[in-house]
VOGU-3710 file (C-alpha; in Angstrom, 3 decimals, decimal comma):
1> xxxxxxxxxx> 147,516/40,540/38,809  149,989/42,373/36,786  147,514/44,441/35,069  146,536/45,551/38,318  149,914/46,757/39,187  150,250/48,803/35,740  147,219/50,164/36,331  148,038/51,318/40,213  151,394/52,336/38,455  149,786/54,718/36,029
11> xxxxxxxxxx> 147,499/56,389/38,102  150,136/57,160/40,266  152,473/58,318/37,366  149,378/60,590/35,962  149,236/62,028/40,206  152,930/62,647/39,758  152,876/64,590/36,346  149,840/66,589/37,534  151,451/67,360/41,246  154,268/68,270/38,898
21> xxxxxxxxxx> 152,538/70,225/37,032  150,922/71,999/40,209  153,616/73,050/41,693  155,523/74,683/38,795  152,385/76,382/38,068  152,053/77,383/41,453  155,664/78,848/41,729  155,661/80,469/38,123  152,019/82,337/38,509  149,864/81,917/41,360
31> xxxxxxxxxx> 152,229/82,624/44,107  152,938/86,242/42,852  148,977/86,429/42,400  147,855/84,807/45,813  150,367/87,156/47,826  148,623/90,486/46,640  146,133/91,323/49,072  142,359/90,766/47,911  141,620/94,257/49,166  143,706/97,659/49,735
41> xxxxxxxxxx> 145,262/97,261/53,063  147,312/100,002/53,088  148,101/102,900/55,082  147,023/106,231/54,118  148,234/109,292/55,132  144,909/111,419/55,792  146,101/114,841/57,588  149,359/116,438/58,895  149,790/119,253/61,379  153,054/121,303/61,442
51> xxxxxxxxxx> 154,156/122,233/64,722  154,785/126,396/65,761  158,471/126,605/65,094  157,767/124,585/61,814  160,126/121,540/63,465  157,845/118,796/63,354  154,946/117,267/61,942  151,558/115,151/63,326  151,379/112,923/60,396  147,607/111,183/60,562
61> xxxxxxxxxx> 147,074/107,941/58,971  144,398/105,430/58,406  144,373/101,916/58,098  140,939/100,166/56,918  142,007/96,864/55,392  137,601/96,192/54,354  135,037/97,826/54,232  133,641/95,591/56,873  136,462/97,161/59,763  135,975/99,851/61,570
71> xxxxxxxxxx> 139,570/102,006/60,071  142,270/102,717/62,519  144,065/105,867/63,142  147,724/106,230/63,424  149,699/109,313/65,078  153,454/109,921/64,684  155,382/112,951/64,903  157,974/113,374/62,478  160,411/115,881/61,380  159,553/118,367/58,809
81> xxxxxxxxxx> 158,338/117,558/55,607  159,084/113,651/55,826  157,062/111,977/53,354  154,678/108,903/54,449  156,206/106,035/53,856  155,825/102,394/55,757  159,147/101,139/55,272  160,649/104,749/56,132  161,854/104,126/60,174  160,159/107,613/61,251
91> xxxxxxxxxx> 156,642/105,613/60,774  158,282/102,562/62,567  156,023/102,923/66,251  153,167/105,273/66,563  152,249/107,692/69,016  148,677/107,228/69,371  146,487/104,592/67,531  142,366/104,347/68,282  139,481/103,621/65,976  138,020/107,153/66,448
101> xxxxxxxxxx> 139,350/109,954/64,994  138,532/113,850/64,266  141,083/116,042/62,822  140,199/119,250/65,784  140,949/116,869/68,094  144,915/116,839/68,146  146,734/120,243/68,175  150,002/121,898/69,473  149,905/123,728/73,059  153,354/124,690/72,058
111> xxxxxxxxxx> 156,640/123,602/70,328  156,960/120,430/72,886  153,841/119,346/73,772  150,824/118,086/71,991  147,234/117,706/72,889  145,377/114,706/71,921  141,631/114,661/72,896  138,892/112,007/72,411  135,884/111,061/73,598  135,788/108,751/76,707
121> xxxxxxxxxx> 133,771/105,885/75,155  136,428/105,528/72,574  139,440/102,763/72,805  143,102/103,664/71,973  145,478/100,995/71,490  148,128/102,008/71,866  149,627/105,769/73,448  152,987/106,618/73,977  153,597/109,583/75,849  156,468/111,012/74,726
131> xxxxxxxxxx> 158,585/111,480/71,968  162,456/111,636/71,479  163,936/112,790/68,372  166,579/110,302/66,941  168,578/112,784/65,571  169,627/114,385/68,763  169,717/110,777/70,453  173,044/108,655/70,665  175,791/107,356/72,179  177,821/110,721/72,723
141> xxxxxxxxxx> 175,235/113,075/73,696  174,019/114,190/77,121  170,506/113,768/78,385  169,877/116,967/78,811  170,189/117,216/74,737  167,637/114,892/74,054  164,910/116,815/71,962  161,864/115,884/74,006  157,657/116,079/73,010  154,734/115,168/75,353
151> xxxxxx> 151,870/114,046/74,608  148,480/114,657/76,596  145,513/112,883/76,447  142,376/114,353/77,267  138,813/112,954/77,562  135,465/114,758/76,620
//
């Protein structure tokens, strides 16, 4: 009977050291390896469209996480010459998204509206129709200084 008892004792000392073992292994390599992604799952920034008075930009960007997904396209506007970055807030919420995308289909009419067409089998998830500029947004200025650009979209 007490050989029993060492013997239940020991394999549950050797589970112990090996658990032990686990998780420091676990915390010293493999969570750093497991938490990159297996594929590139990035945003890319694919085109970019200055508006007339050379104020703003149509910054494109595609998302394709596999090569099993159809990629999704991304539309903000942005002020002049901001660099593409995800953490940066000017690429916080996005104008337009949809799966389909061709780079003749989105263009200025002028310096406060843009045109956005796409074919009327195609989804969009998400469209926001206009755009206010944070910079002349806040607490002490008047609406009627809000730096305002529409968006249209048009199916073909």
């Amino acid at each position: 009977m007490i050989n029993t008892f060492k013997i239940i004792r020991n394999i549950f000392a050797i589970i112990g050291l090996i658990s032990c073992i686990l998780i420091a292994a676990y915390f010293l390599f493999l969570k750093s390896f497991l938490e990159k992604p297996l594929f590139d799952n990035k945003d890319i920034e694919v085109y970019r469209l200055s508006s007339p008075n050379k104020e703003y930009d149509l910054v494109i960007t595609k998302y394709e996480p596999t090569s099993f997904t159809t990629p999704v396209y991304n539309v903000f506007i942005v002020p002049l010459g901001t660099i593409y970055s995800e953490k940066s807030d000017n690429f916080k919420f996005e104008n337009y998204r949809s799966p389909c995308w061709n780079n003749n289909d989105i263009f200025w009419e002028n310096n406060d509206k843009v045109i956005i067409k796409r074919q009327s089998d195609c989804r969009v998830y998400n469209f926001i129709s206009e755009y206010y500029d944070p910079r002349y947004c806040g607490e002490n200025k008047r609406y009627e200084d809000y730096r305002k650009i529409n968006l249209e979209l048009i199916n073909y």
